[in-house]
N, C-alpha and C positions, 0 to 999 in steps of 0.2 A: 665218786660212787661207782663201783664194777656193778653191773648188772647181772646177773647168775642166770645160766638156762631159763628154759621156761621147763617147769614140772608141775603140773599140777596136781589141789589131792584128790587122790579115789572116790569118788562122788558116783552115787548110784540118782540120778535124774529122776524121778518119779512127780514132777508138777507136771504142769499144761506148756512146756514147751520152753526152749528147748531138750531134748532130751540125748542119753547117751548115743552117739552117733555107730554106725554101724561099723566093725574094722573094716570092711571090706570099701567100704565108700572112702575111711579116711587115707588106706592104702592108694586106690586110684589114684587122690592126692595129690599123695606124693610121685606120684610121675613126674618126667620132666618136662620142661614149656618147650614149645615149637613156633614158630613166627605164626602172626594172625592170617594168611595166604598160604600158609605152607599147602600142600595138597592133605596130609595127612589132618590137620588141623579143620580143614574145610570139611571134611568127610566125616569126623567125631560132632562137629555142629550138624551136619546134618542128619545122622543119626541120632542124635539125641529129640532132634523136634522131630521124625516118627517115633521116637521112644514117647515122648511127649504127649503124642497122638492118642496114642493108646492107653497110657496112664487118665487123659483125661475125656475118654473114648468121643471122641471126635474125627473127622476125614477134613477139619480145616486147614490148607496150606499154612499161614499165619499164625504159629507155633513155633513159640522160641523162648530163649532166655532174657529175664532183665536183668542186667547185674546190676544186685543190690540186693538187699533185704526184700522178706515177701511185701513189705511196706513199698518199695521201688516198684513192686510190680502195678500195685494197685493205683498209686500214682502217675507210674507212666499210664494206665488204662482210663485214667480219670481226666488228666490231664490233656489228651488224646482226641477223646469222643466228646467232649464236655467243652462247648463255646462260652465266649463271656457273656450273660444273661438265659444261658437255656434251664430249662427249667431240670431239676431231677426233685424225687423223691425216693429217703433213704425211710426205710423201717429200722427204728432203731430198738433192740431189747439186749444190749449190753454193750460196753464198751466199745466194743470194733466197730458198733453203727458211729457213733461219735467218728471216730476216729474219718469215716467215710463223708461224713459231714463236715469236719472240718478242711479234708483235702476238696472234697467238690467246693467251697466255699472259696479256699485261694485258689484255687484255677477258675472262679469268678461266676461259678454258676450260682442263680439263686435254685436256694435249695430250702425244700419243706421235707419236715421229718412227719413221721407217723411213728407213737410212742405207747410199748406197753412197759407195764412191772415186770423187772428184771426177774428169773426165773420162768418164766411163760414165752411163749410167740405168737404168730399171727395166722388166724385164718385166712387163709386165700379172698375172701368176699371182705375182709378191713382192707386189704392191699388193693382190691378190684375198685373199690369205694373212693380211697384216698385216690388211687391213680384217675380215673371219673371226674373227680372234684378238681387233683391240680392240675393235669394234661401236662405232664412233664415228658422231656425228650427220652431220659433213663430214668430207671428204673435200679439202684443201685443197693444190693443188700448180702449180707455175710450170713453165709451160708453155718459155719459153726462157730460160735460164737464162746474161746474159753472162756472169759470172763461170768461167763453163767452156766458151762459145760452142756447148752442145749445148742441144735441144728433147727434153721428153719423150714422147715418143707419146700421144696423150690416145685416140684411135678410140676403143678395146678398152675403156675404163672406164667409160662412161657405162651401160654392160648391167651391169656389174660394182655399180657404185653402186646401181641400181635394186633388185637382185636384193634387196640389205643394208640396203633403205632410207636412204641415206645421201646428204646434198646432195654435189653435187660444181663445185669453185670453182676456179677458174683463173685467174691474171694471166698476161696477155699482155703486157705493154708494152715487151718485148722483141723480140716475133717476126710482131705485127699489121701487116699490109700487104706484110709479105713474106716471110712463109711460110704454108704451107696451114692456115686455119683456119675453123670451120665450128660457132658455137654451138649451132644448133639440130641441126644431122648427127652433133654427136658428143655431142649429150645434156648440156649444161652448164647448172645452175641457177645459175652466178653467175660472171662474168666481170668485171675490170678491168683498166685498160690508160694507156697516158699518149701524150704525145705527140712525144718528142723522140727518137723512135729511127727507123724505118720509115716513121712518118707524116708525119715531113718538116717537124716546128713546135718550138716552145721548150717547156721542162716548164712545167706549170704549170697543166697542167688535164685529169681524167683519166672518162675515158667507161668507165661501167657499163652492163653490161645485167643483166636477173635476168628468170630463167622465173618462172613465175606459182604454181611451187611455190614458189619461195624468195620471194615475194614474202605470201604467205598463212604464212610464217613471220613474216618483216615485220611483217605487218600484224597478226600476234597479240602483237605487244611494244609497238605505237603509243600513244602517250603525247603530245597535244598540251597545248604551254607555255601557261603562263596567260600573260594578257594577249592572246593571239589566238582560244582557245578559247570556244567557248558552250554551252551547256547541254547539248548532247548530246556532247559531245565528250569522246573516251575518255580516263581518269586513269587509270593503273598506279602500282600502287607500287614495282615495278623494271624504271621504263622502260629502252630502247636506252643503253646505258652514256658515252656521248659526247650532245652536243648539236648541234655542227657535222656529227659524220658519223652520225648521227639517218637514214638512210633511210626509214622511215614520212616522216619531216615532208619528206625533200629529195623525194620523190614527192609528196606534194601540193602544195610549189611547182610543181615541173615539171609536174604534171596540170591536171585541167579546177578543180579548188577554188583556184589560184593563191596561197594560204594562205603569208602572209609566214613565211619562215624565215632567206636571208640577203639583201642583195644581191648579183644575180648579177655574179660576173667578166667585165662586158662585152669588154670587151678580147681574154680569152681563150676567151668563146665566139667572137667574130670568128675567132681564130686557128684554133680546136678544127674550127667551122664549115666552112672553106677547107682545112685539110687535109683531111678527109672527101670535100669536095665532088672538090678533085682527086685522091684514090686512085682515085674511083669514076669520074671523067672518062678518065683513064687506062687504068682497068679492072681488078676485083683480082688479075683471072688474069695478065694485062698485067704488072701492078708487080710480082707474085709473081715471075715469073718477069725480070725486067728485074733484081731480086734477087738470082734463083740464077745469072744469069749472067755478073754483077762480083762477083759471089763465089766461084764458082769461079775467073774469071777470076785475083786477088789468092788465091785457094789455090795453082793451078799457077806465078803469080809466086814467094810467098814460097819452093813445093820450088825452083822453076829457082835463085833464090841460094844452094838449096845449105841453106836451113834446114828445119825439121822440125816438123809441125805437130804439135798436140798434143788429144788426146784421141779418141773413137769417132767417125772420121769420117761414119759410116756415119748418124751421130744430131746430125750439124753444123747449126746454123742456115744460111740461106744469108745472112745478115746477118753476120756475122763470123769470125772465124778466132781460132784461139789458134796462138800461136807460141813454139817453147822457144826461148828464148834460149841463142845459144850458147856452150859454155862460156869461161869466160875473159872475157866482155863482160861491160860491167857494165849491165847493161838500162837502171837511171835515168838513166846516162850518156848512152845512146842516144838516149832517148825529150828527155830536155832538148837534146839537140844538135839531132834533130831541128825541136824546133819552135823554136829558137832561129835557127838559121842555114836553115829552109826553113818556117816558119809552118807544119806538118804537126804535130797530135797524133794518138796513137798510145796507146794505153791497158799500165798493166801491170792483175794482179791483186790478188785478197783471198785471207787467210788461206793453207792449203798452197801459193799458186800464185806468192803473192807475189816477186818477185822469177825468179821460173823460166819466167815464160810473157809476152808480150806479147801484147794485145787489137789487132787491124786492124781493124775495119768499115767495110762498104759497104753504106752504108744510107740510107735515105730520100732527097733531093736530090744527095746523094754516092757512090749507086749509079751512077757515070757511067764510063767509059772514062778519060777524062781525070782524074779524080781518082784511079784503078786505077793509072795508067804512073805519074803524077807522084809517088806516094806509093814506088811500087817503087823508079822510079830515086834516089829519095833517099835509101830505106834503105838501097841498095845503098854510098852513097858514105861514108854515117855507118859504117857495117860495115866497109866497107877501111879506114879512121882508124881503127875500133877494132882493126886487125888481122884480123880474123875472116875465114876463106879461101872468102869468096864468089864466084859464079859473074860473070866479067864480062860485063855484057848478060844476065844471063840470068832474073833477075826480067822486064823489061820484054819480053823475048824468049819465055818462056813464057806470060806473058800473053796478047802477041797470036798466037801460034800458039793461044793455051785461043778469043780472040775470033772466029781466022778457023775455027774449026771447031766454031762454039758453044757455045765450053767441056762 
């Protein structure tokens, strides 16, 4: 068997992630590799972690990349601050809590969830309450959550955390760059994120930051591997539980010791680097709100067809939308027609949602007007083939009436 280029086909990305990446990001790219020590190579990492800084408005030194998926990132952060039997509690209201429970679990912490109905989130005084009850060391919860297209309120917790001594962690890699967030404003000692949602690049490599308390947690499990250690260098008998996502050691990469750990993802610090640099060229206020208003935009689209969105508006990413599919359609029907006869994907969900809701987003590069109409009018026409008693013109029609008065 010859194996033929790779080509892909024309796909306009319109789900909860990943999405069309920016050309400007996939150009970087393609630049060429330079050794891990080069001067110039050292000096692209370190701009990137003040690019870093600022994307996730924080002045923490400890700011850098984990290569891997934003999953890598949340991992190495879990992995990290999280001993065998400390206690955490995760708030769970859709998928990505899970997901945070099962990683705290194998890196061996016991962990207690606090659960509501998918669709809704938590008020600050169930999280104050639960935290009271378990006394756990973190505090670990997902900030936007696609699988239900709502964001948790973080403000209110970071006084709550403090009060209980308790770290408190966060992945973003759903809600960065375009919707309001503020590491160092809302008190977070440990953040992770990726890059194929908001920030406009491919997965594949995912930006931590950690305050200088979580960091002084860190730094009391560090355990440097023979073969690069010397005589003064600390040996633990239960070091960080991973090797790859080892944060003591990917900090003294990325710091002034340059202490070999892996080689770095050239490739995707190029990528990681260029989306940074354009949120920040753009402006976060700028993209934030460039955000909420093709997303609302494609919220007043999807009611004008006549469908019905689904869950606490009031607590919506402005990156996405849930949509109950309406009765009688059969959503995978929909979502395959779609991207068959108009190259448009369109997301369903996980678990309770499966099959009852469809994911839209507009996000990152595809936060645009043009991709807003072109996604509506085609649902519109998949919707009449299925039967289903949609509004004619009127996704595309409320749209631009949400455009012409700023959504």
């Amino acid at each position: 068997m010859t194996a033929l280029p790779i080509a892909p086909p024309p796909r306009l990305l319109m789900g909860p992630g990943p999405i069309n990446a920016d050309p400007r990001v996939l150009r970087a790219m393609s630049a060429q590799l330079v050794g891990q020590y080069d001067p110039a190579m050292t000096a692209y990492m370190a701009e990137t972690q003040e690019l870093y800084r600022r994307v996730f408005r924080t002045a923490n030194d400890a700011t850098l990349l984990v290569d891997g998926t934003s999953r890598a990132g949340i991992e190495a952060a879990l992995v990290s601050l999280l001993r065998p039997g400390d206690r955490v509690l995760v708030p769970v209201f859709g998928r990505f809590g899970h997901l945070l429970v099962e990683i705290a679990q194998r890196a061996g912490a016991e962990v207690h969830t606090l659960e509501t109905e998918w669709g809704t989130v938590f008020a600050p005084e169930q999280i104050e309450e639960a935290i009271r009850r378990v006394r756990p060391a973190m505090l670990a919860v997902v900030h936007g959550d696609t699988s239900t297209t709502l964001a948790q309120p973080l403000d209110a917790l970071a006084a709550i955390c403090r009060e209980y001594g308790v770290l408190f962690y966060t992945d973003v890699t759903a809600s960065l760059g375009g919707n309001p967030f503020d590491a160092d404003g809302w008190g977070l000692d440990a953040v992770s994120a990726g890059l194929q949602k908001c920030l406009g690049g491919p997965s594949g490599s995912a930006p931590v930051t950690l305050s200088p308390r979580a960091v002084e947690v860190i730094d009391g499990r560090r355990s440097i591997e023979a073969g690069i250690r010397d005589a003064d260098s600390e040996v633990r008998a239960d070091p960080i539980r991973s090797n790859y996502f080892d944060l003591a050691m990917i900090l003294d990469y990325w710091g002034p010791k340059r202490l070999n750990h892996h080689t770095e993802a050239t490739t995707m610090l190029y990528g990681a680097r260029e989306c940074a640099r354009l949120l920040l060229e753009e402006g976060l206020d700028a993209a934030i709100e460039r955000h909420r208003l093709h997303g609302a935009a494609m919220l007043a689209g999807v009611r004008g067809l006549g469908l019905r969105p689904f869950g606490d508006l009031a607590h919506k990413m402005n990156n996405v939308v849930g949509v109950e599919i309406p009765e009688g359609v059969n959503g995978d029907a929909v979502r395959g027609e779609l991207l068959g006869d108009y190259g448009i994907e369109i997301g369903t969900s996980f678990g309770p949602l499966h099959g009852r809701i469809w994911r839209i987003g507009t996000m990152g590069y595809n936060a645009r007007r043009d991709a807003v109409l072109t996604t509506l009018a085609a649902l519109e026409q998949v919707l009449r083939r299925a039967g289903a008693p949609v509004v004619a013109g009127g996704g595309t029609g409320a749209a631009l009436e949400a455009y012409e008065g700023g959504a």
